[in-house]
N, C-alpha and C positions, 0 to 999 in steps of 0.2 A: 455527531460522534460515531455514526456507522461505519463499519467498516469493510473496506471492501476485499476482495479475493487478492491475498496477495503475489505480488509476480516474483517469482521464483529465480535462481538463472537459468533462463531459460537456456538448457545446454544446444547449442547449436551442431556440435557432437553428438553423439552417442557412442560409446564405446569403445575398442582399441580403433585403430585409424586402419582399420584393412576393408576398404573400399575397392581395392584394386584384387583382383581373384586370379587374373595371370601378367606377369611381366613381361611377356615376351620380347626379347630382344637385349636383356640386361645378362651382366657377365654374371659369373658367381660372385665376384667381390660388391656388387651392387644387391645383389640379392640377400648378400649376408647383413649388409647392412638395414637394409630395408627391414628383415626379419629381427635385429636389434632393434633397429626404434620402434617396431610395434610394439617391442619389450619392454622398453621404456616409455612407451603412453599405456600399457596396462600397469606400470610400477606408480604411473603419476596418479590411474585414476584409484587405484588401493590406497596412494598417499593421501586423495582429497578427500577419500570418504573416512578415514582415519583423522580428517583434522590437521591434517599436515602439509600446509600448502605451502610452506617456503619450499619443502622438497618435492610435493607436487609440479611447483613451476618449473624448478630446478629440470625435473625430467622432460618433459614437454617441451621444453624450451632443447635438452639435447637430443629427443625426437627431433624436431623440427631443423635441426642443421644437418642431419642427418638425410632426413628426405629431399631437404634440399640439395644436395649433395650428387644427388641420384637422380634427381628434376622429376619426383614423383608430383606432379601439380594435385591429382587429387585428396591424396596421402596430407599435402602441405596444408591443404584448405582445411580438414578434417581438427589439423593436428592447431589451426590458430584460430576453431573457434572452439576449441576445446581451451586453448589458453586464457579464451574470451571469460570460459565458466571460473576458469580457476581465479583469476583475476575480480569476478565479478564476487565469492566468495570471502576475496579481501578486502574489499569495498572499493578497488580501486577502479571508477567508472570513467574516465577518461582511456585508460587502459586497453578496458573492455574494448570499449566503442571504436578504438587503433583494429584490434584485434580482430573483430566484428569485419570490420571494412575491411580489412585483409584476407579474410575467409569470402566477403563477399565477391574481391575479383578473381580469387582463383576458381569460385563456382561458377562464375560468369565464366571464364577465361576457357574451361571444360564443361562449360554447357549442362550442368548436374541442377536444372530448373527446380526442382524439389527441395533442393536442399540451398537453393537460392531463394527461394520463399521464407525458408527456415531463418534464413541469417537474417532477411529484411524486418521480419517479426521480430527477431532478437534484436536489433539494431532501434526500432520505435521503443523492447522494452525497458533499454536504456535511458531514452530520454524521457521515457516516462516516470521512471525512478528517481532522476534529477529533478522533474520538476519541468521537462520542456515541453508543455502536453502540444503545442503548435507541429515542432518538430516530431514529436512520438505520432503524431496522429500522419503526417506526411510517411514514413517508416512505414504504420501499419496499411496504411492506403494502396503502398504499394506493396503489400504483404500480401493482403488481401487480392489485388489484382492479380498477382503473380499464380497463385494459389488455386484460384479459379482457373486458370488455364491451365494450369496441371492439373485439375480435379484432384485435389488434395481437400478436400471434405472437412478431415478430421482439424486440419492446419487452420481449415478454412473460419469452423467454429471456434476455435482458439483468437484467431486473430479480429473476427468480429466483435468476442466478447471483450477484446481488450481495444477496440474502439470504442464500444460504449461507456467503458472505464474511463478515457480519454476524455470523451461528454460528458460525463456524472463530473471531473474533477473540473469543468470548464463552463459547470453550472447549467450544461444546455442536457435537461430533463428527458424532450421530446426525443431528442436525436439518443442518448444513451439510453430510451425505453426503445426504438424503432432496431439501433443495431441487437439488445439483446432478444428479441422478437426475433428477426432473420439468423442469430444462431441458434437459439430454441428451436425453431423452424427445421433448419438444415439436421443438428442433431436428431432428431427425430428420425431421419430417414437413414441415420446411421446404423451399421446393425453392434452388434455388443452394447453392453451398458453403459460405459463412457460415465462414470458414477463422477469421477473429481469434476468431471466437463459440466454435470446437471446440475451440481451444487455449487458451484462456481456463477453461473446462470440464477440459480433460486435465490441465491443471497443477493445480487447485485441487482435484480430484480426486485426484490425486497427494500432496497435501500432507495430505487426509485419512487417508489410507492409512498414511502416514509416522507420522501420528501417532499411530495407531490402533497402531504399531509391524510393518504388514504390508510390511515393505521390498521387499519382492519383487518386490510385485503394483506399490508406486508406482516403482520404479527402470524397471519395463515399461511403466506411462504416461506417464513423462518421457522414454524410450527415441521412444514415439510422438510426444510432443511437437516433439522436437529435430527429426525426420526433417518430419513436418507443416511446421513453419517454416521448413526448409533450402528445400521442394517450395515455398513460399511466397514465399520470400526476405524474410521478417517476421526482420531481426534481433531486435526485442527480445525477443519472444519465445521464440527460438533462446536466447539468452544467460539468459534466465531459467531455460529450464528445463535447461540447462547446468549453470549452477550450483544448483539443486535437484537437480539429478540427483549433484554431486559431493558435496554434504552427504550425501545420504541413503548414499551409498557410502563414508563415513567412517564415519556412526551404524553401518554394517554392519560395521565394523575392516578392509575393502578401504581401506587408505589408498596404494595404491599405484595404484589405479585411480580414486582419488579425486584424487587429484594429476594423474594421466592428462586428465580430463575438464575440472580446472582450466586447463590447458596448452591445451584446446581453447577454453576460453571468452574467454584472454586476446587472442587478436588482435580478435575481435568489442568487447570495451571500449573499444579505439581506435579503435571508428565511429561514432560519435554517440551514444555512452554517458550517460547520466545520470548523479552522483553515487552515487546508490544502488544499483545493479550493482556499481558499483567497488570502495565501500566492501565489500558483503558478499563481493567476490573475494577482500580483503585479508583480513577477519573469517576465511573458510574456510582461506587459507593460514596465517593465525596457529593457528589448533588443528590443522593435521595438522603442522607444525612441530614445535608443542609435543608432540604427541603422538608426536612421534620424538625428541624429545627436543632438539632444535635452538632450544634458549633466545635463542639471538643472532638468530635468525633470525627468531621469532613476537614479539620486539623490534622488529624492521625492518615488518614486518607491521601490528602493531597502531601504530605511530608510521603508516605508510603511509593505515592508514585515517581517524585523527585531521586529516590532514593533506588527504584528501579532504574530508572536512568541513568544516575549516576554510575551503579555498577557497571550498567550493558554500555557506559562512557557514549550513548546518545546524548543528544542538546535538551539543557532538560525543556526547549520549547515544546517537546514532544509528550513533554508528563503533564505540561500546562492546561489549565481548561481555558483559561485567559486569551481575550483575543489582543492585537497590537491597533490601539486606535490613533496613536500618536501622529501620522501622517494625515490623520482626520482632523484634527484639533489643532495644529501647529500655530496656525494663525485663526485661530480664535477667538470673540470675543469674551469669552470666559478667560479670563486673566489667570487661573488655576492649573488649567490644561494649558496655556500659551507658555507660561514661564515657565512648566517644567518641563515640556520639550528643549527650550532656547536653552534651560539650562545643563541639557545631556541628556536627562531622565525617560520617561516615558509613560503615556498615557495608555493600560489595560482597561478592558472589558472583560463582565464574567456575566452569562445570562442564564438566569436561575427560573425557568418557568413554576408559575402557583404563588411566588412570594409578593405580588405588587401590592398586599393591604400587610404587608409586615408594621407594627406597630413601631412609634418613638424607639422606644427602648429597645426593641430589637434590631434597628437599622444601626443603634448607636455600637450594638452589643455586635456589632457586624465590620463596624468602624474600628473597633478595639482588634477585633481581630486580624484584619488589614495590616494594621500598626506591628503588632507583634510578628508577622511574616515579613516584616520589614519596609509596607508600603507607606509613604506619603502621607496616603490619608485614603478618603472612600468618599465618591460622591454616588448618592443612590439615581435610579430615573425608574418609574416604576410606569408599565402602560397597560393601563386597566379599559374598560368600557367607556370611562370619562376624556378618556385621553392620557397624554405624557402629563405625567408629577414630576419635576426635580427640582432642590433648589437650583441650579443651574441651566434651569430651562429659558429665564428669560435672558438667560446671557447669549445663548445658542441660537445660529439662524438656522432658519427650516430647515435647509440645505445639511444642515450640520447634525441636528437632530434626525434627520433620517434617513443618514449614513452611517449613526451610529447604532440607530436600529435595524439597521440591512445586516 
């Protein structure tokens, strides 16, 4: 449930679109125009930071006919990954990614290597936000190449640390501890503070550690984290690694200090919180609830997070702690999990560490509440020192049992 540094849009732009400092050879009526759509890519970007992207697009989109107009190619480039951001703003990621690729031949096209590095980084962090970490990581590869041959440093640790993001979401440990090492590395020899760059690194850093199951070592880099962003006054970052720092202090059975840490994160939610902070606030108090055994309460919790979602109109797979084991079970011989696949339905998982000697009556008082959220039913599997308990252990082949426990 860690969470890691979230990508941004990465504006591929910065600014009005005035890259070009003389025109020479353009009439006056080119000139006036040129001088208009700067006018209108600084109207677009007061309208994005206001909130107002239908007429944010609106402008940038008549910047951009405009330069066209005039055949300013760099002007062009400027002004369509700037529409990449706006676009990206509205969540529309196929969009982006047109828009991306259109900025990226016109910086090819005028040789602006810099700011060709810039696009191929935004273009991986597109498909990383979709979910196509294969493709995001081919993007940042060659991000990262590009990068290095400009000696673009600062671009360089950016796009490293969002290759090791790439490896953390692709399960490969090694490789997402090795690239953020080589940006750690490089930033060091940065000169300024580069504060969002170190904390971006210390969390995600932290999350390796976590999962690597070295709790120690990451509860001490989100220790530095929290105190980094307080010295900053970077709430998001504070509140993330807040709550990373109170999971990982659950996964260690400190559930009293994990509770502690959540009580610290909750006044920061009420300042300009995201949906997704919220949600895993609620997510975390639902399992040390549960984990004390306060059923009514990881009830209120997990409705709390559904109800997050709902509003911010995310899926609420995103409020769920529940995993999708149905493509595991399908054909199963447990005739429980086989029929209600066949029948439409679907087979979750929810993994509650500490509870595997939960008594009769508590697994029943567990089963009831299942029911009342509206499930099926609840089969428990509990893995202690002895091995797997379930009653549907002897229905399950090896194979199946421990892929339900992966």
């Amino acid at each position: 449930m860690k969470v890691a540094a979230t990508l941004a849009a990465l504006p591929v732009s910065e600014g009005p679109a005035d890259v070009v400092t003389a025109a020479r050879g353009w009439d006056e009526d080119q000139r006036a125009r040129r001088q208009t759509a700067q006018t209108l890519v600084a109207a677009s970007d007061s309208l994005r930071g206001a909130g107002e992207l239908d007429g944010a697009l609106e402008r940038r989109q008549e910047a951009l006919e405009l330069f066209e107009e005039i055949g300013d190619l760099h002007s062009q480039a400027v002004t369509w990954g700037g529409l990449g951001v706006v676009r990206w703003s509205r969540g529309e990621m196929d969009s982006v990614r047109t828009a991306y690729e259109r900025a990226l031949a016109l910086r090819r096209a005028v040789d602006d290597r810099i700011l060709v590095g810039r696009t191929l980084n935004g273009l991986g962090s597109v498909h990383y936000v979709t979910g196509d970490y294969a493709e995001a990581r081919h993007w940042y590869e060659q991000a990262a190449a590009m990068r290095r041959s400009t000696g673009d440093d600062e671009g360089l640790v950016t796009t490293l640390t969002y290759l090791g993001n790439v490896a953390w979401e692709q399960g490969d440990l090694e490789q997402a501890a090795q690239r953020y090492d080589q940006a750690e590395a490089l930033l060091a020899g940065l000169e300024g503070e580069h504060v969002k760059g170190r904390l971006e690194l210390l969390n995600n850093q932290a999350n390796v550690q976590a999962e690597r199951g070295e709790l120690e070592q990451a509860l001490r880099l989100y220790e530095r984290a929290v105190a980094l962003a307080q010295q900053a006054d970077r709430l998001d970052d504070e509140r993330r690694a807040r709550l990373n720092r109170a999971d990982t202090l659950r996964e260690m059975g400190r559930l009293r200090s994990a509770r502690e840490e959540l009580e610290r994160a909750r006044p920061l939610l009420q300042i300009d919180a995201e949906p997704g902070p919220r949600i895993q606030f609620h997510r975390l108090a639902y399992l040390l609830d549960v984990a004390v055994e306060d059923l009514e309460g990881a009830r209120d919790e997990l409705l709390a997070a559904r109800r997050e979602a709902q509003e911010a109109e995310l899926p609420q797979e995103q409020a769920s702690v529940l995993v999708d084991l149905s493509a595991l079970v399908a054909e199963s011989g447990f005739g429980v999990f086989k029929n209600a696949v066949a029948e439409g339905g679907q087979v979750k998982g929810l993994r509650v560490p500490g509870c595997a000697g939960y008594s009769r009556r508590e697994l029943d008082e567990l089963q009831e509440m299942a029911k009342k959220a509206g499930a099926g039913g609840l089969v428990w599997m509990a893995l202690g020192a002895e091995g797997l308990r379930s009653p549907a252990a002897k229905f399950l082949a090896e194979e199946e049992k421990a892929a339900i426990l992966q």
